[in-house]
Each structure stands twice: as C-alpha cells, then as structure tokens.
PAVEX-54283 format. One record per atom (N, C-alpha, C): x, y, z; residue in one letter. Coordinates in steps of 0.1 Angstrom, whole numbers, plus 5000, padded with zeros to 4 digits. Example, Ala and Ser with C-alpha at 12.3 -4.5 7.8 and 13.67 -1.06 7.14 Angstrom:
<atoms>
513249435078A512349555078A513249675078A512849785071S513749895071S512950005079S
</atoms>
This chain:
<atoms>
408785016336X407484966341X407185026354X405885066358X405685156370X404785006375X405084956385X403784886395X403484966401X401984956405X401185066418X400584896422X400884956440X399984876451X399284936455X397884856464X397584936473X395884886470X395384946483X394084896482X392684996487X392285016489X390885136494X389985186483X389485316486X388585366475X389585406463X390685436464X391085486449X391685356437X391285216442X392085166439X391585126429X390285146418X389385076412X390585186399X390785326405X391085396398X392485416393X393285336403X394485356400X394485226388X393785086392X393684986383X393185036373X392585126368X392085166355X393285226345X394485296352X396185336350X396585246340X396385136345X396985026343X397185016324X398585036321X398685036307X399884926302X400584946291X401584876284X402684846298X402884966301X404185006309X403785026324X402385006329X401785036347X401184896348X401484846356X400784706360X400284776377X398984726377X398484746392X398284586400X399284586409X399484506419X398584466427X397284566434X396484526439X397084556453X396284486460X396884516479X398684426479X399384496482X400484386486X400784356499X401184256499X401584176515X402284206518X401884236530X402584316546X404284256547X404284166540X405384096538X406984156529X405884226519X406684256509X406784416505X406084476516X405884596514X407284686522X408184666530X409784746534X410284736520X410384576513X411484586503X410684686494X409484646489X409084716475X408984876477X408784896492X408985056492X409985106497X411485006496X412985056499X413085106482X412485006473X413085006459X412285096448X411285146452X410585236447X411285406444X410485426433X410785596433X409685706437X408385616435X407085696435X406285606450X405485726458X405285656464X403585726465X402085616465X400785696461X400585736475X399685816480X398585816491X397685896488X396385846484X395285876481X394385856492X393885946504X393585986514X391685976510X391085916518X389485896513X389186026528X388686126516X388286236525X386786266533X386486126526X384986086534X385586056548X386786046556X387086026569X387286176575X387786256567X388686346573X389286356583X390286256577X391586256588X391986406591X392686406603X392986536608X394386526604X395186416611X396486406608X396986346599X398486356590X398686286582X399186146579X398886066571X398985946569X400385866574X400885796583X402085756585X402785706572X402685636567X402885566548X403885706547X403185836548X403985926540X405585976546X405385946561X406585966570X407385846560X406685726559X407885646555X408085626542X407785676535X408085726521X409585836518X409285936530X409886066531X411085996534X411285916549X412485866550X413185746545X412485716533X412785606525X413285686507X412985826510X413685926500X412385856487X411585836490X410585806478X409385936474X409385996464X409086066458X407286096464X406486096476X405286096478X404386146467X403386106460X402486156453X401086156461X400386266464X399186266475X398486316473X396886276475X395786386474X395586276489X395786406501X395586386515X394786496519X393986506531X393286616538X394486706545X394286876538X395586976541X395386976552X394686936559X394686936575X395886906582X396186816577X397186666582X398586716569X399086816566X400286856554X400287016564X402287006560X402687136565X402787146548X402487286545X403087376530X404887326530X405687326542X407287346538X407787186532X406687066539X407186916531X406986946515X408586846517X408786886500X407786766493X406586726493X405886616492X405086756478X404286646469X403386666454X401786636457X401386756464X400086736468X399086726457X398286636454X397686656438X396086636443X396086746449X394286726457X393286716446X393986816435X392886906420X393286816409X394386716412X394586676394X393786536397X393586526381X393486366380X394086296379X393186196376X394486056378X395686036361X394886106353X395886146340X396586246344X396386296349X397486476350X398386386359X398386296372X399486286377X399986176370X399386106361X400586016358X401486066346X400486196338X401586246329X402986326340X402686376353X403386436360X404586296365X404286196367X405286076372X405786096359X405586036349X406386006341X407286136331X406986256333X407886366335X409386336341X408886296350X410186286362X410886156360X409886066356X410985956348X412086016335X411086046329X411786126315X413086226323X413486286335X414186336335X415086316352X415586206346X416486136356X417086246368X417586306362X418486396373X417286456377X416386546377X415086606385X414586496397X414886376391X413786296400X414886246412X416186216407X417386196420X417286286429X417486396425X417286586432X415986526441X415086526437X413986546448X413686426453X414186266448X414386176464X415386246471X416286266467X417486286476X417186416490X416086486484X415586636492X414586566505X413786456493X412286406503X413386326512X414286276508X414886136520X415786246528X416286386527X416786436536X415786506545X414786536541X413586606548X412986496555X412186386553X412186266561X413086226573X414686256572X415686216580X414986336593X414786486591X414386536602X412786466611X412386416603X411086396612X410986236613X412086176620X411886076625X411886086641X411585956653X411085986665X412886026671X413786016665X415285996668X415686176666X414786216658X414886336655X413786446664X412786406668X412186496672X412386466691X412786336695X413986316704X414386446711X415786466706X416686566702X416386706707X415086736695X414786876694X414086886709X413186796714X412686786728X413786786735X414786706738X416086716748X416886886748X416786926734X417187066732X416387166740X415087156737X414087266745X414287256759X414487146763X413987096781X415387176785X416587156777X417987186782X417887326784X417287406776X417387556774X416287606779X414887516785X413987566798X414687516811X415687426815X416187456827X417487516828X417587556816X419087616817X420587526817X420187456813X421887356811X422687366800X
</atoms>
C-alpha cells in the first residue's frame, strides 16, 4: 500500500492516484510527519512553478538525509544535475507512478538508491558544510 501526503496545487492530482493499493492522506500533521517520513521509501515534491522558487525546497534536504527515495517536479533552478534525486519535470502523474512502483517491484534497485540518496544527504547537512567552511578558512590562513 503506497500513502501520499501533502497539500498545495498538486494535490487534487495526486488524490486522483488514489487506487486499490494508493490511499491519499491529504495534508498530514506536523505532528506525524518525522515518523511517517523516517518510515517512508518515496518521498513527493511537486514544486508550484507559478512561484519560481530560485532555491530548492528544504522537504527535499530531509528526504535525502532521511535516505528517502525524492520524486520531484521542482524549478531546475533550485537542483544540482550531480543529486542523485528523480526529477520528473516532463512525466505525468501515470508515468511516475508506473516509475514508483517499478522500484517496488524490484527490491534490491530501490535499497541501492535509498542507501545512495541517505549517503548523499549525509554530505549536505549544516554539520557537513560546517567542516568544508572550517577546511577552506584553515587553508586561506594557512594552518
């Protein structure tokens, strides 16, 4: 069974998903949303390009370091090409769900790429970019 949360303009469309096996949850509470996205494998962001965000959505930092599988149609503005994230700017909402459930169908593919997204997330936390700042400053004053 796949639940989808979540609430904005895509949401009329992700509720239309909704089949035998997808139940759509609607907005979830702020409450319940660490556990349900510690326990997840898929995680949506459907970016309303009527804003054009510049930068990318925080949701997807914590997906990455939560090793959850990002599925996104976001503005490339705000996406480096090297995140190992499934940008689906061009499919529909049938192409990506035939594409999720691919990856259900094939257990080991889908461990492989949490395991990639949760090690790739591990670099871009504030503990990590920390670091790489402490490294530059050491090697512009010379220490």
């Amino acid at each position: 069974v796949i639940e989808l949360g979540g609430r904005g303009p895509f949401a009329p469309a992700m509720a239309a998903m909704a089949r035998k096996n997808v139940i759509f949850l609607g907005e979830v509470p702020y409450s319940d949303v660490l556990w349900r996205t510690s326990e997840s494998h898929f995680g949506f962001i459907f970016t309303d390009f009527a804003h054009r965000r510049k930068t990318s959505n925080n949701k997807l930092h914590e997906y990455m370091l939560a090793g959850v599988v990002p599925i996104a149609k976001i503005n490339e503005d705000g996406y480096s090409p090297e995140w190992p994230i499934d940008l689906m700017n061009e499919k529909s909402f049938e192409e990506i769900y035939a594409y999720v459930m691919s990856l259900i169908e094939d257990r080991d593919a889908l461990s492989k790429k949490m395991t990639e997204i949760r090690k790739f997330g591990e670099t871009r936390t504030w503990k990590a970019c920390e670091k790489r700042y402490h490294d530059l400053y050491d090697r512009l004053v010379g220490r």
